[in-house]
MARVO-804724 format. One record per residue: residue in one letter; chain; x, y, z of N, C-alpha, C, CB in turn. Coordinates in Angstrom, 2 decimals, decimal comma. Glycine has a CB too. Layout:
N
A|A|X|Y|Z|X|Y|Z|X|Y|Z|X|Y|Z
...
***
This chain:
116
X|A|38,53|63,19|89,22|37,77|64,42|89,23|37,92|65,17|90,55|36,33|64,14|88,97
X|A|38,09|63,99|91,53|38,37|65,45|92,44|39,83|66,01|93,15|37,42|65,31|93,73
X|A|40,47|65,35|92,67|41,55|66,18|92,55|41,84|67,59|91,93|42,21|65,52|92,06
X|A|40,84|68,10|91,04|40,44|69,04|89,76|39,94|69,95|90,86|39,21|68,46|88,38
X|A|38,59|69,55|91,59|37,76|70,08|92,72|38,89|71,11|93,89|37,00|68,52|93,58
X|A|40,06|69,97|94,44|40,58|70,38|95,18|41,67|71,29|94,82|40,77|69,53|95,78
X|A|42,39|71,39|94,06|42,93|72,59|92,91|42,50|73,69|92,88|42,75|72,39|91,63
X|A|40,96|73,82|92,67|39,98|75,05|92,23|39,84|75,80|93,56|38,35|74,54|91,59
X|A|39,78|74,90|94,90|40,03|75,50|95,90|41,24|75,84|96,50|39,50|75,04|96,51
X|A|42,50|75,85|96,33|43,56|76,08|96,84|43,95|77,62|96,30|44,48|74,94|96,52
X|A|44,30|78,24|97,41|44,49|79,51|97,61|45,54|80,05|96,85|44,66|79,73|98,83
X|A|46,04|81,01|96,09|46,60|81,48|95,28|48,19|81,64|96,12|45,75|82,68|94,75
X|A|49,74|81,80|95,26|50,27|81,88|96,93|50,90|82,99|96,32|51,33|80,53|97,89
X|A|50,25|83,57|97,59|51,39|85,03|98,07|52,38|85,23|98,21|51,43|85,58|98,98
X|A|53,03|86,80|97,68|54,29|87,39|98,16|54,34|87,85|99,61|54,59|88,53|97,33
X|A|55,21|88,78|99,87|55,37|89,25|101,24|54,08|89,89|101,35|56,65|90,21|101,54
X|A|54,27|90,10|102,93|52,81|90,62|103,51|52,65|91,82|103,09|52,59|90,68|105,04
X|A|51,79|92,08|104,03|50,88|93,66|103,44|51,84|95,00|103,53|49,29|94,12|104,64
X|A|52,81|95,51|104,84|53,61|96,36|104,55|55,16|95,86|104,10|53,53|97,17|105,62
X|A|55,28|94,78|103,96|56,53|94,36|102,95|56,91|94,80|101,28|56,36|92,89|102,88
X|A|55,31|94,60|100,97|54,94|95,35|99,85|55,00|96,61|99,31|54,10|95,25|99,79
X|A|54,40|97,43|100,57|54,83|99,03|100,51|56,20|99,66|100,77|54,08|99,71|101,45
X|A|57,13|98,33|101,15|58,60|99,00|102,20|58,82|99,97|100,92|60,41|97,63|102,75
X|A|58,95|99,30|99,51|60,00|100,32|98,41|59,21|101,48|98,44|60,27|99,79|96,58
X|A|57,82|101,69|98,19|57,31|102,79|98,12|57,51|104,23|99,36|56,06|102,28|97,96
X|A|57,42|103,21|100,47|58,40|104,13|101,61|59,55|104,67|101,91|58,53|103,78|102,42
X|A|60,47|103,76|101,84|61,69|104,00|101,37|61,96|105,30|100,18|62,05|102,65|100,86
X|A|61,22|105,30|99,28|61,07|106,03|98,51|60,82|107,07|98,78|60,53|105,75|97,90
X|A|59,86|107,40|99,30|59,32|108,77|99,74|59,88|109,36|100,95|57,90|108,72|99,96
X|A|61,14|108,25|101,63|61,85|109,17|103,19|63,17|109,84|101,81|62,88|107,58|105,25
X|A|63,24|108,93|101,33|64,59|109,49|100,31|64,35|110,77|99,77|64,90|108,54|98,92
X|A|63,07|110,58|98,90|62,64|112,25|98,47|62,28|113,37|99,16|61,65|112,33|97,78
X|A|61,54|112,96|100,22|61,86|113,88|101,72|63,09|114,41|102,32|61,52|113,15|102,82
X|A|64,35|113,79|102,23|65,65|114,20|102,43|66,30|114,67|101,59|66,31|113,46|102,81
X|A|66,10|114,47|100,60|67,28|114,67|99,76|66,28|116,14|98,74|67,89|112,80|98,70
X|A|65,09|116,82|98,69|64,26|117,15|98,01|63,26|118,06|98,78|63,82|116,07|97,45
X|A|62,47|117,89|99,51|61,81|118,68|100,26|62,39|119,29|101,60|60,77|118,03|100,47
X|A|62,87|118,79|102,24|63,60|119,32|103,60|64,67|120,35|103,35|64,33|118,11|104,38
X|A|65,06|120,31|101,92|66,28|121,37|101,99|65,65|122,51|101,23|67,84|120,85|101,24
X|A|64,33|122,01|100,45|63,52|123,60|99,79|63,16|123,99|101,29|61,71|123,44|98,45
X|A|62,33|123,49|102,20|61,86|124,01|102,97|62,69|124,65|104,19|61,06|123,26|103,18
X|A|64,05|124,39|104,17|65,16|125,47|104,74|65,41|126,28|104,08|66,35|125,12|105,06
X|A|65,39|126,88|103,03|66,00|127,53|102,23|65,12|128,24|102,27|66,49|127,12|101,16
X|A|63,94|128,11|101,93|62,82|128,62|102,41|62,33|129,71|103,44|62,45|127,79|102,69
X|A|62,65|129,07|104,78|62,86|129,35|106,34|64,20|130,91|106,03|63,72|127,41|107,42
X|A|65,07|130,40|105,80|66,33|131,32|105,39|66,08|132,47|105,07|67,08|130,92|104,35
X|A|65,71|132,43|103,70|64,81|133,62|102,77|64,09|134,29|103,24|63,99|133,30|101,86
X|A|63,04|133,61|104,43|62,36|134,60|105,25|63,15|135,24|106,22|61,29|134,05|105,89
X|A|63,72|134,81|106,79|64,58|135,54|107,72|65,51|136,53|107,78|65,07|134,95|108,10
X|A|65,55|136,45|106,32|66,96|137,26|105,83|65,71|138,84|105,21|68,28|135,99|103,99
X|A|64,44|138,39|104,59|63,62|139,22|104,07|63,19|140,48|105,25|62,44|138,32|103,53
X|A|62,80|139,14|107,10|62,35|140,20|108,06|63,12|140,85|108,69|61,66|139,85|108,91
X|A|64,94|140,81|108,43|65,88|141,42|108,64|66,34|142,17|107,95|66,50|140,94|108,89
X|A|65,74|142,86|106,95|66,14|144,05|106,10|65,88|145,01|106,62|65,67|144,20|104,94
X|A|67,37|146,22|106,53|66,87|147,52|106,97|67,35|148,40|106,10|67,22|147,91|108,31
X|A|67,47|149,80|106,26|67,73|150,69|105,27|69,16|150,95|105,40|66,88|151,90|105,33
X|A|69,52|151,04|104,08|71,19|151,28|104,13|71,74|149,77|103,09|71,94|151,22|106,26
X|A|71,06|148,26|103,78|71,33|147,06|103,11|71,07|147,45|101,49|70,34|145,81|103,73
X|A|72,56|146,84|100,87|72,16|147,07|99,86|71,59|145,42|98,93|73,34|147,98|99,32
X|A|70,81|144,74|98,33|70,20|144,03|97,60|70,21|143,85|96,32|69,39|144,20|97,82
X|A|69,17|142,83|95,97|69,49|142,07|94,48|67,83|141,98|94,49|70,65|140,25|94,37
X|A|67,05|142,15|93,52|65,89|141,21|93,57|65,87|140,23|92,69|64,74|141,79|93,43
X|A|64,79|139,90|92,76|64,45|138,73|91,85|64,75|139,17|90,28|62,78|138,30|92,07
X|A|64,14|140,01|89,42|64,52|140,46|88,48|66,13|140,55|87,80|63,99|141,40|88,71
X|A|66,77|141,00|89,04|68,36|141,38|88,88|68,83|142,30|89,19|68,86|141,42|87,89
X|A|67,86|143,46|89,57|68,36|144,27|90,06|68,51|144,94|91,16|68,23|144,63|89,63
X|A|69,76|145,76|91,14|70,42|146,33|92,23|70,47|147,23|93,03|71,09|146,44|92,08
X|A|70,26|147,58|94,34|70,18|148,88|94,81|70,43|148,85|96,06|69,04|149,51|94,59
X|A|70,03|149,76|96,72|70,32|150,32|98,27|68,51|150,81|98,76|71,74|152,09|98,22
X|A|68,79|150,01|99,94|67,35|150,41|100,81|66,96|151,12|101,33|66,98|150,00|101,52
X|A|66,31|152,12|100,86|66,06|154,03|101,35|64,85|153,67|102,42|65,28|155,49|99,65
X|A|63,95|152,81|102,16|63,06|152,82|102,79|62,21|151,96|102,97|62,69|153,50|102,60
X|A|61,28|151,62|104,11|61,12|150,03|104,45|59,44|149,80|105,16|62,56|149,52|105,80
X|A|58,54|149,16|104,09|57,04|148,88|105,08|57,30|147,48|105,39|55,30|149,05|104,21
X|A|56,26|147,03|106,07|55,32|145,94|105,81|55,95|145,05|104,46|53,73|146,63|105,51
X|A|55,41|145,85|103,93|55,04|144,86|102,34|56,33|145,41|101,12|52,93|145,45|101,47
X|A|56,55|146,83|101,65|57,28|147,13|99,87|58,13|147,76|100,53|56,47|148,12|98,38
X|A|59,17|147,51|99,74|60,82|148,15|100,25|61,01|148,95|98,86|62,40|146,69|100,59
X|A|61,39|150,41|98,97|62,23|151,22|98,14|63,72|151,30|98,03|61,91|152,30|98,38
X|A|64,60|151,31|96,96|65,42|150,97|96,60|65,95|151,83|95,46|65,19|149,88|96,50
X|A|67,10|152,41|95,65|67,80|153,60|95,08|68,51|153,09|94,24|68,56|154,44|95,91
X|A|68,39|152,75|92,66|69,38|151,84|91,78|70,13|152,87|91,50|68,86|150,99|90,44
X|A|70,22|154,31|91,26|70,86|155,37|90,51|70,76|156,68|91,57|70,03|155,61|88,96
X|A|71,53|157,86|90,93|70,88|158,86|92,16|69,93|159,24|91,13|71,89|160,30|93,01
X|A|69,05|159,16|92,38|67,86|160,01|93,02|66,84|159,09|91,98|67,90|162,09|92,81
X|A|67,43|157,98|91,90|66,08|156,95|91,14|65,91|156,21|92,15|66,34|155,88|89,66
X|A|64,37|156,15|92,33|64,33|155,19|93,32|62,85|154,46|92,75|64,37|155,91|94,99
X|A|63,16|153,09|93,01|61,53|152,00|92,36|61,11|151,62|94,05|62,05|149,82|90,98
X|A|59,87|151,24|93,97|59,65|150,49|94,94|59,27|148,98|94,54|58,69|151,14|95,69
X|A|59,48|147,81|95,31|59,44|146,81|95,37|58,76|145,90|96,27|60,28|146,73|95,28
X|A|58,38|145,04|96,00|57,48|143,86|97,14|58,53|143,36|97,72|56,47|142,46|96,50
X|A|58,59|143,41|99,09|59,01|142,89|100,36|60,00|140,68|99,59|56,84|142,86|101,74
X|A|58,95|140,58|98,73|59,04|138,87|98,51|60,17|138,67|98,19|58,19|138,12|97,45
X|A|60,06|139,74|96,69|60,61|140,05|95,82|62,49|140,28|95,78|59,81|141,05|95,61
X|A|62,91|140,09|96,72|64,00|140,76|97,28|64,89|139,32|97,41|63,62|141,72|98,79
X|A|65,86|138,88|96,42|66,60|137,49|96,36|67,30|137,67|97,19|67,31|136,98|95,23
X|A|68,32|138,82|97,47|69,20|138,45|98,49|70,44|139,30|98,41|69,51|137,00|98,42
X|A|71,33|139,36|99,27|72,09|140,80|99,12|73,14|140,73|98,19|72,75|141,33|100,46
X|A|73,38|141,76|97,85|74,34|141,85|96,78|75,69|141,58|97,15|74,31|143,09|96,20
X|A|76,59|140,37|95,94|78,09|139,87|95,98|77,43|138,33|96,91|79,54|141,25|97,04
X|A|76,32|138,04|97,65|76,35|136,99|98,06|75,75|135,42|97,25|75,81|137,38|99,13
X|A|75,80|134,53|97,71|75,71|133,61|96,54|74,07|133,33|96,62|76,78|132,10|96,71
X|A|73,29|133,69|98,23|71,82|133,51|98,05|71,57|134,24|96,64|70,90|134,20|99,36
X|A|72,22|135,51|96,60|71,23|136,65|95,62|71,48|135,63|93,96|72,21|138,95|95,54
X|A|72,96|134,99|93,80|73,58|134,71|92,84|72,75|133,57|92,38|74,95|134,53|93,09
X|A|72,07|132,50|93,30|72,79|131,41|93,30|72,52|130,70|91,47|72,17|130,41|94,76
X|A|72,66|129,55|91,32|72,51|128,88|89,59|72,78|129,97|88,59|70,79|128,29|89,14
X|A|73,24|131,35|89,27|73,67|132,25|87,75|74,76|132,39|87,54|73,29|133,59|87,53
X|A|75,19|133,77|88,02|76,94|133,74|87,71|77,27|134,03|86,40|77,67|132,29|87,94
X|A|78,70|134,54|86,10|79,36|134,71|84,90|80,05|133,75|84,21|80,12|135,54|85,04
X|A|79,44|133,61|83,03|79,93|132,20|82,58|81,54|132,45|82,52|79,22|131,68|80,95
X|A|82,34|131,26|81,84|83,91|131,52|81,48|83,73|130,94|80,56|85,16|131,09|82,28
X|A|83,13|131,33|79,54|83,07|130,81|78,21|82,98|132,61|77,43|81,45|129,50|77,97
X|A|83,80|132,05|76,70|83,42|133,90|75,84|82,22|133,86|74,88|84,91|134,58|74,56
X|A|81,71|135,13|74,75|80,71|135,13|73,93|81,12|135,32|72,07|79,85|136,31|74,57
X|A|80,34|134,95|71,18|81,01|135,07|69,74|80,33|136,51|69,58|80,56|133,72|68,38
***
């Protein structure tokens, strides 16, 4: 019987210690940090820079798709001449990137597949 006793008290046995346990979960999250967040958050950085360097004359792409030339420039909203003497205005955000470059392009493009 007391061998039974001394059984009931013996300690369960453990794996690795306490941050041995977490290494994969870390590991994990420097990987998705590199490879995943660090390059949105340049691209990011970029976009702004390229947005507080707009002047009039640059011609652009927005987000939507379309195309124009920069007549005129606030704060917040940039006007943009798609046609003569059409001109829209636009949010400053709004503005993908200049036209023929691959920021304005990028994941779109012309397929090479023909259409039926």
């Amino acid at each position: 019987m007391t061998s039974l006793a001394w059984a009931a008290d013996a300690a369960p046995a453990t794996g690795p210690g306490g941050i041995a346990s977490f290494l994969p979960l870390i590991l994990i999250f420097v990987i998705f940090y590199f490879l995943l967040i660090r390059p949105q958050q340049k691209k990011v950085k970029e976009h702004q820079a390229f947005v507080a360097a707009l002047k009039k004359g640059d011609k652009v792409v927005t987000n939507g798709g379309i195309h124009g030339e920069i007549t005129g420039i606030t704060d917040t909203v940039v006007t943009l001449e798609i046609a003569d003497n059409v001109r829209i205005k636009v949010s400053r955000a709004h503005i993908a990137g200049a036209q023929g470059s691959t920021m304005a392009v990028e994941g779109g493009g012309e397929s090479s597949q023909g259409g039926g």
